[in-house]
C-alpha positions in Angstrom: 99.4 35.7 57.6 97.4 32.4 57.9 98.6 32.4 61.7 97.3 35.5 62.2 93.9 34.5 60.9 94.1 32.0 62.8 94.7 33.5 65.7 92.0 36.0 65.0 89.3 32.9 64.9 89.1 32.5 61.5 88.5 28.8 60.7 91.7 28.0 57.6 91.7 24.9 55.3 94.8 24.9 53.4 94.6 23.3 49.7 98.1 22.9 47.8 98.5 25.0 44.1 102.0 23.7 43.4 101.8 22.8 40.0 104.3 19.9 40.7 101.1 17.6 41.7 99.5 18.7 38.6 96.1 19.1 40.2 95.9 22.7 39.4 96.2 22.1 35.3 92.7 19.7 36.5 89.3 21.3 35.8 88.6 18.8 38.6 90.6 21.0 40.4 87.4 23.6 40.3 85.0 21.2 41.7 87.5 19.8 44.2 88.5 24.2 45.9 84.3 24.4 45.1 83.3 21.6 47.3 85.5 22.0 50.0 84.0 26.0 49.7 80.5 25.4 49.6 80.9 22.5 52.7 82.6 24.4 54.9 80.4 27.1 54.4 83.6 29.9 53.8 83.4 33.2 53.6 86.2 33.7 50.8 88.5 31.5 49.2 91.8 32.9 49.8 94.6 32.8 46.7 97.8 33.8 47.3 99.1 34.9 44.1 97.9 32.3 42.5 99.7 33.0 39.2 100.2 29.2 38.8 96.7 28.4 38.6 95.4 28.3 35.0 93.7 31.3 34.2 91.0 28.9 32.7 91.0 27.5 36.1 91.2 30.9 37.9 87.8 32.6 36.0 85.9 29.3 36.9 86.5 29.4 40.6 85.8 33.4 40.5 82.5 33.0 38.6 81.2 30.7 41.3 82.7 32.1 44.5 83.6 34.7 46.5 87.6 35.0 45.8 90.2 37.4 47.6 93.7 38.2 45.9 96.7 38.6 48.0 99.5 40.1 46.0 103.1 41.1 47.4 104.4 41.4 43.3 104.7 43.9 41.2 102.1 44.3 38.5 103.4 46.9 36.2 106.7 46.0 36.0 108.4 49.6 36.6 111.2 48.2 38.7 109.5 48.1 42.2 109.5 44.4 43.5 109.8 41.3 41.2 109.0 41.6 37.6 105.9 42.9 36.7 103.4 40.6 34.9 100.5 42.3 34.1 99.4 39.3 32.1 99.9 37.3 34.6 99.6 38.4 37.8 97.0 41.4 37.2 95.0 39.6 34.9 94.0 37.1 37.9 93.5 39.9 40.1 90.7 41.4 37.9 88.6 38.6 38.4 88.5 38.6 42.2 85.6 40.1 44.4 88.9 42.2 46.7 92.7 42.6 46.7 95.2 42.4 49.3 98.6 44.0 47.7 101.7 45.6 49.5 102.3 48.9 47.3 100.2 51.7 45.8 101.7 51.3 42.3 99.9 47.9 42.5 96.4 49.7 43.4 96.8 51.9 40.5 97.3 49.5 37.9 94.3 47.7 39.1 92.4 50.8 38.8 93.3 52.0 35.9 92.4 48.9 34.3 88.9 48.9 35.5 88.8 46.9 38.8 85.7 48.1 41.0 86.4 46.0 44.1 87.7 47.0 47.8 91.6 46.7 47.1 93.5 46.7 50.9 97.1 48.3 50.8 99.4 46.5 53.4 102.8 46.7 54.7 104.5 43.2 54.5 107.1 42.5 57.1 108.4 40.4 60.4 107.1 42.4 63.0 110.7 42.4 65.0 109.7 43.5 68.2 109.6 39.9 69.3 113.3 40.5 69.5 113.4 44.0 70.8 114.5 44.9 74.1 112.1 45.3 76.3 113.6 48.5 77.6 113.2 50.9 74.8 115.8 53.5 77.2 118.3 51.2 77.3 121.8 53.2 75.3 122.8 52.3 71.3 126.0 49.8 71.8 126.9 51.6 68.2 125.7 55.4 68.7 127.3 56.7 65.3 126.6 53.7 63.0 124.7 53.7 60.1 123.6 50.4 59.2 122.0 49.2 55.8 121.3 45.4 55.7 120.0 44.6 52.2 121.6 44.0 48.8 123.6 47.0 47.7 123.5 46.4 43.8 120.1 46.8 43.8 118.8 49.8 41.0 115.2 49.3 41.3 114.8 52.2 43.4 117.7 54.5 42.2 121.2 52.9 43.4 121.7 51.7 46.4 125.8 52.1 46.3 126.2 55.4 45.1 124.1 56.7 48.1 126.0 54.3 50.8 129.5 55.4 49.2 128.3 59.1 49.3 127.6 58.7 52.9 131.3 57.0 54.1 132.9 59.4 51.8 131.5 62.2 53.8 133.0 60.3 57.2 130.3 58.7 58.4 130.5 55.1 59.9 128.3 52.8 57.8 128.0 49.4 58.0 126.2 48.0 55.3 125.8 44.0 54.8 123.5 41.4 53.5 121.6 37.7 54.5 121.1 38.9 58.1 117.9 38.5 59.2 115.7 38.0 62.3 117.3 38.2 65.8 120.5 39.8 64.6 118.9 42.0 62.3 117.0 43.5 65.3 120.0 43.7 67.3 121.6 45.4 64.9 118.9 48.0 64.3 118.2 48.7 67.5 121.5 49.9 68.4 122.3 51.7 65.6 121.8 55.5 65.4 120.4 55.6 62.2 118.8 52.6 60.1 119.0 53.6 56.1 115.9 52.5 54.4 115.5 53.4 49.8 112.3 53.3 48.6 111.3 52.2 44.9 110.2 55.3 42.7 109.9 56.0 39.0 111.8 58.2 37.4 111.0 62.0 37.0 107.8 61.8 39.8 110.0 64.5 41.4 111.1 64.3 45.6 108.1 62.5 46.7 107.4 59.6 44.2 104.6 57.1 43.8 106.0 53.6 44.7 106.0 50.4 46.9 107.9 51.0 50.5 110.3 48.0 51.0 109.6 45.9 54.1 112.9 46.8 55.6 111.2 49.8 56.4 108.8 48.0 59.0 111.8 45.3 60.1 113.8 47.9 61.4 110.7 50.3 63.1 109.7 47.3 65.5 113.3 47.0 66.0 113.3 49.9 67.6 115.5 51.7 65.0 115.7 54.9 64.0 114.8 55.2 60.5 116.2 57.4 57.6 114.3 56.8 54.5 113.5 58.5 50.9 110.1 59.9 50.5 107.9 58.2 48.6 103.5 58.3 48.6 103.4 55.0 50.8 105.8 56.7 53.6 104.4 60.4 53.3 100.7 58.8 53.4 101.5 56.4 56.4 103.5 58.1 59.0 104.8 61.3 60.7 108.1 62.5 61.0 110.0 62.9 64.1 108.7 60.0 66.3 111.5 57.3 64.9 111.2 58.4 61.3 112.8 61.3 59.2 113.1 61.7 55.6 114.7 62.4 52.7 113.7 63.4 48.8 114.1 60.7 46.7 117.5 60.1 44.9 119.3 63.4 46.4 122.6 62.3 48.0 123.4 65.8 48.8 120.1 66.1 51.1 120.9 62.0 52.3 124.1 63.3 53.9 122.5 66.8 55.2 119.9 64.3 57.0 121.7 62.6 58.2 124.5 65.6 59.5 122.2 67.0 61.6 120.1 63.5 62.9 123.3 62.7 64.7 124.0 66.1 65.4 120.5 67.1 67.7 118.8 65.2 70.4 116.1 62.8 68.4 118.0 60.4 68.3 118.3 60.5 72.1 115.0 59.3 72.8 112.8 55.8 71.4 109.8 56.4 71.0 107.1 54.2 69.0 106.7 55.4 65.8 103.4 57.4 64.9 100.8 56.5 61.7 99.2 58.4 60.4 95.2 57.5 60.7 93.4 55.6 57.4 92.1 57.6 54.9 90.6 56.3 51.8 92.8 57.4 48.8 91.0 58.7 46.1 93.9 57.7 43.5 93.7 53.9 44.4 90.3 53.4 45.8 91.5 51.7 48.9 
């Protein structure tokens, strides 16, 4: 992120909030992030997190400058991302002039609780192209596989396991694995037919939950890989099926392995294409 602000031509001064210096527990710290603000004549003072800031600390800065929150956690805790701490991690948020956050469930508990500020919804993620091949035509070295790369204990967005065992049960080739990242994550992706991707959801929100879309889901897209992933608001809201994207309802295994039949089966997965977003629109449940 700061490189790409960078790289944008936005003048960055870093300033460290590890609480191991003990500068942050300072209310010299204030004056110190205050100067350096007011010098360099900045537009924002940038905190990411900053959940290790004292909140005494935190509403001081905020009352005297302009302060932008950038938030990849949970907030409400409902099982999507680390856990939630409202407290914590929303309370700071609430005090800042805008928020940068990675999932809608964030926006809404933001909202609810009275925040009136601009709140941006982004996807975090490596942008893997940097390790695609340059010739999006060139033939899957694996074209049945099914490939998962992430923890497969993980309940947060219904069961991982259940759904991968569902899926070799029925004979398809799945490879599923963990800890492999960059370069030979993108390999993998990109020759796979079908990349699995689970969203989080809460319970009983029905096929098409409200939730935060895991960053595999944009690892494996610049790959050049052909996602499969449940439905949730983020996905439905952000792109179209059909051009390297197809979905499923939420938590159905039976529907999983009909996907998935008849992806293999017809001639989309013939052709790479990049995938297609859908254009902004302002959402009228989270305000962004």
């Amino acid at each position: 992120m700061v490189e790409g602000m960078v790289a944008a031509g936005h003048q960055w001064e870093s300033i460290s909030t590890d609480p191991k210096d003990g500068q942050i527990n300072n209310p010299r710290f204030v004056d110190q992030v205050l100067g350096r603000y007011d010098s360099g004549g900045f537009d924002t003072i940038f905190v990411g997190k900053g959940s290790s800031i004292p909140l005494g600390n935190f509403k001081a800065l905020t009352s005297k400058a302009d302060v932008t929150y950038w938030c990849p956690d949970s907030v409400s805790g409902n099982g999507c991302g680390p856990p939630g701490r409202p407290e914590d991690v929303g309370a700071r948020g609430l005090e800042c002039a805008r928020i940068i956050c990675t999932g809608s469930e964030g926006c809404r508990w933001w909202r609810a609780h009275g925040f009136k500020g601009r709140i941006a919804q982004i996807y975090q993620g490596c942008r893997h192209s940097i390790w695609r091949p340059d010739n999006l035509d060139a033939a899957r070295l694996t074209p049945k596989q099914i490939v998962f790369l992430g923890s497969g204990n993980y309940k947060g967005d219904g069961g991982r396991r259940a759904k991968l065992a569902a899926l070799t049960k029925n004979g398809f080739n799945v490879r599923s694995a963990k800890r492999i990242y960059h370069r030979d994550a993108a390999n993998l992706y990109y020759n796979s037919s079908i990349c699995l991707n689970m969203v989080c959801g809460t319970p009983n929100e029905g096929h098409t939950p409200v939730g935060i879309t895991s960053n595999r889901l944009v690892r494996l897209l610049t790959s050049g890989g052909f996602a499969l992933t449940e439905r949730n608001t983020d996905v439905a809201a952000s792109f179209e099926e059909g051009n390297q994207l197809a979905t499923y309802s939420f938590g159905d295994i039976p529907d999983l392995s009909h996907e998935t039949n008849a992806l293999l089966w017809n001639g989309v997965l013939r052709h790479r294409t990049p995938p297609r977003f859908h254009p902004f629109v302002p959402s009228r449940s989270t305000g962004c």
